[in-house]
C-alpha positions in Angstrom: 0.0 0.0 0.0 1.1 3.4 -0.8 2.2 5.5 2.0 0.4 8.9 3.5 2.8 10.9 1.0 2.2 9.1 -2.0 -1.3 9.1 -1.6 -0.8 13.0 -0.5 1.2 13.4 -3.9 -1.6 12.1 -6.5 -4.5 13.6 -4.8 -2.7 16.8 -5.1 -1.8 16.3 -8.7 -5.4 15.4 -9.1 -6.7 18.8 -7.5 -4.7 21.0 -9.6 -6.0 19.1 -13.0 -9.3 19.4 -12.1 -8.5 23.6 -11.2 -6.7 23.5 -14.4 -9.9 22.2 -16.4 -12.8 24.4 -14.2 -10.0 27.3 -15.0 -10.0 26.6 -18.6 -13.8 26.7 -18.8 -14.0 30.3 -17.1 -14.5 29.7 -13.9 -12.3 30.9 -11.1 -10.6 28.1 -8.3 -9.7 28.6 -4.9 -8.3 25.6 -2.6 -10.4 24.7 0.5 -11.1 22.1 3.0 -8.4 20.2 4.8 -5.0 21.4 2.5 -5.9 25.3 3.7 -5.9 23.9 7.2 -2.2 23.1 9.7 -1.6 19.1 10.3 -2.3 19.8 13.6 -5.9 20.7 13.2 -6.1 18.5 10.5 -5.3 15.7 12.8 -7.6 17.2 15.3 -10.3 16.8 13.0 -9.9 13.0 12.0 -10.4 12.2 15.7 -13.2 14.7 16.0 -15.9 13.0 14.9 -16.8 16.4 13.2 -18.0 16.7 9.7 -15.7 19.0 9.1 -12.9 16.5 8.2 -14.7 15.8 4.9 -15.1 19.7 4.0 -14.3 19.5 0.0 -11.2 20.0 -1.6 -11.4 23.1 -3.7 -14.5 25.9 -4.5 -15.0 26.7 -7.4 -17.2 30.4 -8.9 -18.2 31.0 -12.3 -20.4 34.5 -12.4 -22.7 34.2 -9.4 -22.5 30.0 -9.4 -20.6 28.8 -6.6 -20.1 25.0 -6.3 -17.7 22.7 -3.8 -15.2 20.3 -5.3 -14.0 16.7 -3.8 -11.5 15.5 -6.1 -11.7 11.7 -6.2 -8.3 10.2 -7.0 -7.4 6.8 -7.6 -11.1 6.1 -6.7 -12.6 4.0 -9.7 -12.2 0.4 -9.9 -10.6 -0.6 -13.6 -12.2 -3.7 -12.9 -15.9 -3.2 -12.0 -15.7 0.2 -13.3 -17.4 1.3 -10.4 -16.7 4.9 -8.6 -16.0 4.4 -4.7 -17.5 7.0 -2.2 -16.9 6.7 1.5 -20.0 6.7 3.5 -19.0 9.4 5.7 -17.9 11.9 3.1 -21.1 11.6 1.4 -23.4 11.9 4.7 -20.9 14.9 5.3 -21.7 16.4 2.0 -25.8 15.7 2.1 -25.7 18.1 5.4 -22.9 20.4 4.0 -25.5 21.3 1.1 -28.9 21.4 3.3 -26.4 23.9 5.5 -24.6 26.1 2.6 -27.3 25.7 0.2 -24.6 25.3 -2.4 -23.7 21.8 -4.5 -20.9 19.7 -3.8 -19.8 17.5 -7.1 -16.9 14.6 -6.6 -14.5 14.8 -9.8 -12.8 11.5 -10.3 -9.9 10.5 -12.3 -11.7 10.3 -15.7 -13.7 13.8 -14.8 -16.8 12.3 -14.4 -19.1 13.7 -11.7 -21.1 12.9 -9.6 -23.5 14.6 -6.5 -23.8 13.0 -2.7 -27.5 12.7 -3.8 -26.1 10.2 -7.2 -24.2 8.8 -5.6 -26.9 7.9 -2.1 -29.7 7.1 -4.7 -27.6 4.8 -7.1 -24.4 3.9 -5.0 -24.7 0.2 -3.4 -22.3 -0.3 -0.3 -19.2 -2.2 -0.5 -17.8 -4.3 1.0 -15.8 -3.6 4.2 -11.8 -3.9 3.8 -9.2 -4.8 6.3 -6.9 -2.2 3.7 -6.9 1.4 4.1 -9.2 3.2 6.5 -11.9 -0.1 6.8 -14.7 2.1 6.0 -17.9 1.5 4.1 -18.5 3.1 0.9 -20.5 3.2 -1.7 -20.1 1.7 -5.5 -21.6 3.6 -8.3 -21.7 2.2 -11.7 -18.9 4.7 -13.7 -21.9 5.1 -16.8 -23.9 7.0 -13.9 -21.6 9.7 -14.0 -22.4 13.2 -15.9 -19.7 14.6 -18.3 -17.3 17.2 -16.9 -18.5 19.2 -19.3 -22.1 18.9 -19.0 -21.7 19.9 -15.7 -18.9 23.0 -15.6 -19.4 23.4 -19.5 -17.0 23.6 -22.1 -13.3 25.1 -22.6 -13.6 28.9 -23.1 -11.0 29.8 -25.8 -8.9 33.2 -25.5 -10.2 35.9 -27.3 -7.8 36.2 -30.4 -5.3 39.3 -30.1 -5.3 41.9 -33.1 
């Protein structure tokens, strides 16, 4: 199993592709959740019991549309082709969005998207592993996902310069 920092090192390559892409459809990026926060409090908050440990990974505005980003890496099955969700995250989110009133959309690997509702409605739970953390998620069928660009529309192109 990969350790803490390699784990730390393709999430974080993953957040920045998926800034890149919302950036080069117009809309502007800011990181949030844990990676703004010290280890110490981050820590803090994995023993909390807090929702707060599963605020999402970047927000994300485009005119007066504001929505909350968890970037899903290394979270799809090449086998089952199935999108893994942990069960906490996506309870988190359900109350993060009654709360905020604003939508929270995971981004996995191949930029498909999905909601906490999509993936409560057509997730089915896993099975629980001895690897990793040992929590429950939920499996949702990869074809369930929307398109990136369906959802954050397409690349804006750069106005030619005269």
């Amino acid at each position: 199993m990969p350790s803490f920092q390699q784990r730390k090192a393709v999430g974080d390559a993953h957040e920045a592709h998926v800034a890149h892409e919302l950036a080069e459809r117009g809309w502007d990026v800011s990181p949030w959740g844990q990676a703004v926060l010290s280890q110490a409090v981050r820590s803090a908050l994995r023993h909390s019991g807090s929702f707060l440990r599963w605020t999402p990974d970047l927000a994300a505005a485009q005119d007066r549309r504001v929505v909350l980003i968890d970037c899903k890496s290394r979270m799809t099955s090449s086998t089952s082709h199935r999108h893994a969700v942990e069960r906490s995250a996506v309870m988190a989110h359900l109350h993060l969005t009654a709360w905020t009133q604003l939508p929270v959309a995971y981004v996995f690997d191949d930029l498909g998207v999905l909601t906490p509702l999509d993936v409560l409605l057509s997730g089915r739970t896993g099975p629980l592993s001895t690897k990793g953390s040992g929590s429950a998620y939920f499996l949702v069928p990869v074809e369930r996902s929307l398109a990136f660009d369906e959802v954050f529309g397409t690349v804006t192109l750069a106005a030619p310069r005269p």
